[in-house]
Structures are given as C-alpha cells and as structure tokens.
C-alpha positions as CSV (number, residue, x, y, z in Angstrom):
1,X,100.4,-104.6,89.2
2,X,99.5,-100.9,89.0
3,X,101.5,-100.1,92.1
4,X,104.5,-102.0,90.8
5,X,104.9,-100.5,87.5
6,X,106.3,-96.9,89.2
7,X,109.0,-99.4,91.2
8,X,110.2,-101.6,88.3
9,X,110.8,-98.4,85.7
10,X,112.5,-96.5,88.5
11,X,114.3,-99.6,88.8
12,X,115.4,-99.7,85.2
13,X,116.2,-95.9,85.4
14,X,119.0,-96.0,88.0
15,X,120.1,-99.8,87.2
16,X,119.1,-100.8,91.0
17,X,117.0,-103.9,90.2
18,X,113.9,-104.4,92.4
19,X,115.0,-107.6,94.7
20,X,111.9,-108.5,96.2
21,X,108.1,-107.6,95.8
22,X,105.3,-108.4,99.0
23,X,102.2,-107.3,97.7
24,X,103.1,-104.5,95.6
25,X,105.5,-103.1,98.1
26,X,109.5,-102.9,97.3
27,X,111.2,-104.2,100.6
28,X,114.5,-103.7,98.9
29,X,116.8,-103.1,96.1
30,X,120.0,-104.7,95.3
31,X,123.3,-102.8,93.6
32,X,124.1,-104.8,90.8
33,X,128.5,-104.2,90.0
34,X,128.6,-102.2,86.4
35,X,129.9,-104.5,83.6
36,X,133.5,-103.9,82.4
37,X,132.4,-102.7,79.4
38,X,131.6,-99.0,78.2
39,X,128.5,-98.1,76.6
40,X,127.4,-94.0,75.1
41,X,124.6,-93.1,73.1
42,X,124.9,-90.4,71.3
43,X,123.6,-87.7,70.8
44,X,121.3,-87.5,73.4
45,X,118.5,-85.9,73.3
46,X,118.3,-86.8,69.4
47,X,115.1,-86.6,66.8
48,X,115.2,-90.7,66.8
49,X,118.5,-91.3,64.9
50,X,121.4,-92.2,67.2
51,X,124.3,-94.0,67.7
52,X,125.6,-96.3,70.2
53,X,129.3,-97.3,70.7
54,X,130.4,-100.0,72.7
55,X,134.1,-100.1,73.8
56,X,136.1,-102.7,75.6
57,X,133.9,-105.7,75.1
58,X,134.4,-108.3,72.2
59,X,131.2,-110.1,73.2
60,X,127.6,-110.3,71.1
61,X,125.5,-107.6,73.1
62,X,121.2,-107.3,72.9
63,X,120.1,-103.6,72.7
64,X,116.8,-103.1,74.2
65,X,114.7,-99.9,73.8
66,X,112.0,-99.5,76.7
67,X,109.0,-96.7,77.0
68,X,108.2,-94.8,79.7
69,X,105.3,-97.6,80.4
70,X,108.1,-100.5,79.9
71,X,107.0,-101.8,76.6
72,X,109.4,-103.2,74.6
73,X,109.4,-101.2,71.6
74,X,112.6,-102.3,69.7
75,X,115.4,-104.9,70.4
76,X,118.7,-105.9,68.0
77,X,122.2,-108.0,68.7
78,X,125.0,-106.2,67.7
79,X,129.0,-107.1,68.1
80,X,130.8,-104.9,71.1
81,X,133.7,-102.7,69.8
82,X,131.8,-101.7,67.4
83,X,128.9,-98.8,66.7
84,X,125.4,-99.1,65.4
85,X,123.4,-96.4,63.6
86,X,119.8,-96.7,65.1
87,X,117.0,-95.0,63.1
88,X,114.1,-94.7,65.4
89,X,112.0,-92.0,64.3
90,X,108.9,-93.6,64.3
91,X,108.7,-93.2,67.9
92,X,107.0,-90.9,69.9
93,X,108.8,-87.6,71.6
94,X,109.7,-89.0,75.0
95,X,112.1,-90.7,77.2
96,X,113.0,-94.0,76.2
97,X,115.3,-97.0,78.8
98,X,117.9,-98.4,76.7
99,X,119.7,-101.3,78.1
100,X,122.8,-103.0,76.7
101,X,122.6,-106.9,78.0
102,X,125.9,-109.1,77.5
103,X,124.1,-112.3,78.1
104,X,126.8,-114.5,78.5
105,X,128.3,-112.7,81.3
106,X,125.1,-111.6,82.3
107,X,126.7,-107.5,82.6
108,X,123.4,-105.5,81.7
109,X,124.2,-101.6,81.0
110,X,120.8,-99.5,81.4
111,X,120.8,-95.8,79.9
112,X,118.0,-93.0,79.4
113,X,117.6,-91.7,76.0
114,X,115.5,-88.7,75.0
115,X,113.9,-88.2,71.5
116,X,112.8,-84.9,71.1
C-alpha cells in the first residue's frame, strides 16, 4: 500500500487516474476527457481563505479538499454557476488536491491549491 500511495496522489495531481494496479506496480493510466464545465480557485497560493467559481454548469457539484497524504480533510455540495467562500485556515501550510465531482455526469475537475 506504501508503494501505491506515491502513484494514486500523482494520479490525483495531473487528473490521469491510475487504471490498473499488479502488486503495487502502475501498468497504466487512462486520460479521462475534461468536463464541460469551468472550475478556478482563487487566489492561489492563499492563507486558507479562498474562493472557487464554477461557470457553465447548472448541476449540484461535491468539492473535495485532499492532503498531500490523500486524507480527506474537508468536503461540501455547492450549486455550479455560482461561487463559494471557503475558510480553511485551520489547515496546515502545504499543498492541498481539490477536486470538483459533478456526480451525475460523473465530470470530476481535480486542481492543486497552496495555503501558505
């Protein structure tokens, strides 16, 4: 599990999902299409405060906030077309894997975000 940490946040970085695992080695990776829906956080780096704004999407999107180790450390729904205001500053200075999942459509829109 050790080994396959590195390949599944590497994953999550570049939004190239890891297709297929044989004993802790990736034999290959799968482009997934980018949703037809725009996502931006800003700013980015930030202090923990930040705003996302979703354009061109009137669907009910999950944001997902990731650590560098892949925990889950905060999740909400919010409406697209529409901007959320995100106070996070009880994190920790790092980088962070946001990802923006339309589950309906099943569209996922993965980001890096920096608190400094």
């Amino acid at each position: 599990m050790k080994r396959l940490l590195p390949y599944i946040f590497t994953s999550l970085l570049f939004a190239q999902p890891v297709l297929a695992v044989n004993g802790g080695d990736v034999i290959g990776t799968e482009v997934a299409p980018l949703p037809d829906w725009d996502a931006r956080i800003y700013p980015n780096p930030n202090d923990g405060v930040f705003n996302i704004m979703i354009t061109g999407s009137s669907a009910q999107l999950n944001v997902i906030v990731f650590n560098v180790i892949g925990e889950k450390v905060f999740e909400m729904k919010m409406l697209a077309d529409h901007g959320a205001k995100i106070d996070l500053t009880s994190l920790d200075k790092g980088l962070y894997v946001v990802q923006i999942v339309d589950e309906k459509r099943g569209d996922v829109r993965t980001m890096r975000m920096q608190v400094k």
